[in-house]
N, C-alpha and C positions, 0 to 999 in steps of 0.2 A: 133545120128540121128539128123539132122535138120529140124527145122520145119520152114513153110511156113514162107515166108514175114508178110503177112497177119493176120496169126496166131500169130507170136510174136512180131508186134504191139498191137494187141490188149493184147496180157499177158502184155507188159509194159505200159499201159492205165490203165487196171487193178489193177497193182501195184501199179501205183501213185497214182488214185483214193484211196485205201485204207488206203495211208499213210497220207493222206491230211484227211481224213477224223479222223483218231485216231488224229490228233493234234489239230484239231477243238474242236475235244470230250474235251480233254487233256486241252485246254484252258478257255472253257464253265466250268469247273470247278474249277475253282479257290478257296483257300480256304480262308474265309474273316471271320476275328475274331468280332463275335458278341460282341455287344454293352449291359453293363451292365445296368440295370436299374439304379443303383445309380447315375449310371456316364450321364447321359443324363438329370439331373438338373439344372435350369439355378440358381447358388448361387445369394442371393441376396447382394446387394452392400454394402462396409463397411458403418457403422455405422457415420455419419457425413458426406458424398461424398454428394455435391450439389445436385439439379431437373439439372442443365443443363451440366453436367458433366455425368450424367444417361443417360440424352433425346442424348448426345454426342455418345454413346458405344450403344443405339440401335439404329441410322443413319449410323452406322459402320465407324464415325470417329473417330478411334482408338487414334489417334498420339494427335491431341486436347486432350481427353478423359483420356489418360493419363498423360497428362502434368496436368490439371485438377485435376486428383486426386493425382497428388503429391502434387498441392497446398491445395487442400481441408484436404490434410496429416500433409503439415506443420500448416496449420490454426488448426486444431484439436490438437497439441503437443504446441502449440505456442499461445494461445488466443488473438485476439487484443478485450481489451477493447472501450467501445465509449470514446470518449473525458470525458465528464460529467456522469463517474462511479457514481459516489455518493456523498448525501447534508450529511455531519455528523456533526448536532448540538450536542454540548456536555456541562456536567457544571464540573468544576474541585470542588473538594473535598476536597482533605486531607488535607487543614488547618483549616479546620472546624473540622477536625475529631482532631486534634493536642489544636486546643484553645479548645474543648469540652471538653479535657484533662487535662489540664492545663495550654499550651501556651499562653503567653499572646500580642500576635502579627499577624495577619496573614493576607492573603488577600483568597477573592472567586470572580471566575469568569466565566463567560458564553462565549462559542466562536464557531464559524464552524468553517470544513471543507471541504476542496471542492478535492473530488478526481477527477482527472483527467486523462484517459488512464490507471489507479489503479497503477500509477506512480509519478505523479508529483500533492503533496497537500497541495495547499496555503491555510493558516489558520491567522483565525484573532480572536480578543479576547479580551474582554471589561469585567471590573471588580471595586472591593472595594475593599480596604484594611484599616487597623487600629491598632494599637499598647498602650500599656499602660503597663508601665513595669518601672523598677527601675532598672535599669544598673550596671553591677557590675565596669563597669568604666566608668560612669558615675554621675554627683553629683545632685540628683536631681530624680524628677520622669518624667519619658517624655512618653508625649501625643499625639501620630499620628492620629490625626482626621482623619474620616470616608470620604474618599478620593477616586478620580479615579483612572485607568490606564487603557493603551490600548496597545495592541502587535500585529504586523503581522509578517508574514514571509512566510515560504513555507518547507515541508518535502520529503523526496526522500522517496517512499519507495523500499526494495531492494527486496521483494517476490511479483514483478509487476506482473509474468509468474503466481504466485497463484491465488484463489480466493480471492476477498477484505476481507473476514471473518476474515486471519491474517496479520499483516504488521508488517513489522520490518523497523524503521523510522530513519532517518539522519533529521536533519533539520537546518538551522538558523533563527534568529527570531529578530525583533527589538521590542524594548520597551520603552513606555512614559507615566510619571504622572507627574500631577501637583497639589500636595500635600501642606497640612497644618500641624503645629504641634508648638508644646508648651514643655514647660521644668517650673516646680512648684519646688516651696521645697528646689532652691540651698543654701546649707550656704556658708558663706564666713568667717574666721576668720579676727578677728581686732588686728593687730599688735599694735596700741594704745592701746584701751581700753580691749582687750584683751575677747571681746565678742563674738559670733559670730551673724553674719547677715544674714537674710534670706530673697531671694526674686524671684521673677518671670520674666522667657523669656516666651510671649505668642504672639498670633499673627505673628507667621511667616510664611513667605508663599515660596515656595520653588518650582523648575520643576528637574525631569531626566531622561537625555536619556540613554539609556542599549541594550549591544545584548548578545543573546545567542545564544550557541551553544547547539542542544537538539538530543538525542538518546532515544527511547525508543520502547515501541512494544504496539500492538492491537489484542486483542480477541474479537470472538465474544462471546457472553454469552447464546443468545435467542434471537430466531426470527431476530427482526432487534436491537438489544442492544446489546453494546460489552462496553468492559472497556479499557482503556489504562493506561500506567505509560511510567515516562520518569526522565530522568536525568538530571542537566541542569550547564552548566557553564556560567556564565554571570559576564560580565565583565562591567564598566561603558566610557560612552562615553564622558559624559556630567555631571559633579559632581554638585553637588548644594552643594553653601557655605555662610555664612553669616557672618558678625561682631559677630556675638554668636558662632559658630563654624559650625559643619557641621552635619544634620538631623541623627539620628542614625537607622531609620526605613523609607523604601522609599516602595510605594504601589503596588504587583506586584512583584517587587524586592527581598523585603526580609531586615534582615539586613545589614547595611552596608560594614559589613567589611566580611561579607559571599562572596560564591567565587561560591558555588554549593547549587543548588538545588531541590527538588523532586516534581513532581506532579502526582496526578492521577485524572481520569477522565471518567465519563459515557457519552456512544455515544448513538445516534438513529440513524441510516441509512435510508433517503429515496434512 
């Protein structure tokens, strides 16, 4: 049977209307995955990330913002120190602690340091020294008068990336005194008379210059006081000699025919 014109317009009006309708419905429902509480947190910024690398990421300049916190990343793994880290006045020790003992020679002296970027520290150093001893190859007793000397130079340290609390130190170092000393008590045998004779070198006055080469490390101990020790090879530059021979104790130095030697020493950090 056929049906009207009429009629089966409107059924296929009807059909469409209904199928347009269920894809509307169909659409209106979509299904959207809720948002967990946890996750709708704004974290807050690593620990060290600048005020203008933050103020960067909420203007929603991303691209800045992270370039930004990679630098604020490597400055966090990477410390630069200022220029002028730290003043460390120090007084060295241990030939006090050596003539308290028994040594009969030593020098003490007072000196800074001056850290710089917790890298590079020039150090200077003013002191006394003095000797009285009887030489086992020497004829005579000799007298190092209470004497100056003075030393600069400069230290690398190699744990610049640590805190200044410890340092492990390279350095070189120059050195000068200008020293007095004496020699009592020489005999001389008398091939004539077959006596011997006894007499005095005094009054002699003498200068030398020395470098070393020094290794050694830095602890802190408390608060701002730390100790150091070091090692030291020192060579001479500049020999002092006389018509009597040549000084057997030079201030600073040490003896003369020594090659190496130790210091240690208490810091203050400002």
């Amino acid at each position: 049977m056929c049906l009207p014109n009429s009629v089966m317009c409107r059924l296929l009006l009807f059909i469409l209307l209904t199928v347009s309708a269920l894809s509307a419905t169909a659409q209106d429902r979509r299904v959207i995955t809720p948002v967990k509480p946890e996750t709708n947190v704004v974290k807050p910024p690593e620990k060290g990330t600048s005020e203008e690398t933050i103020q960067q990421y909420i203007k929603g300049d991303t691209l800045t913002a992270e370039r930004k916190a990679r630098e604020d990343s490597i400055r966090r793994s990477y410390h630069r120190y200022p220029r002028l880290t730290s003043l460390d006045p120090y007084v060295s020790f241990l030939d006090l602690i050596l003539m308290a003992c028994g040594q009969d020679y030593g020098s003490f002296g007072v000196g800074i340091n001056m850290n710089m970027w917790n890298r590079l520290i020039p150090t200077a150093e003013i002191g006394l020294g003095r000797a009285k001893t009887s030489p086992a190859d020497m004829n005579g007793v000799y007298r190092g008068k209470v004497s100056p000397y003075f030393k600069a130079g400069a230290y690398y340290n190699f744990l610049f990336k640590k805190a200044p609390d410890y340092q492990i130190l390279v350095g070189a170092i120059l050195g000068y005194s200008p020293f007095r000393y004496e020699v009592t008590g020489i005999t001389e045998s008398n091939s004539y008379w077959k006596n011997p004779t006894e007499f005095d070198i005094t009054g002699q006055k003498a200068s030398a210059l020395w470098g070393e080469v020094a290794a050694g490390i830095k602890v802190k101990l408390a608060g701002h006081v730390s100790m150091g020790w070091n090692v030291r090879y020192h060579f001479m530059l500049h020999s002092p000699k006389s018509d009597n021979g040549r000084p057997w104790f030079i201030p600073g130095y040490g003896t003369r025919s020594s090659k190496l030697a130790a210091t240690a020493a208490i810091y203050y950090s400002f």
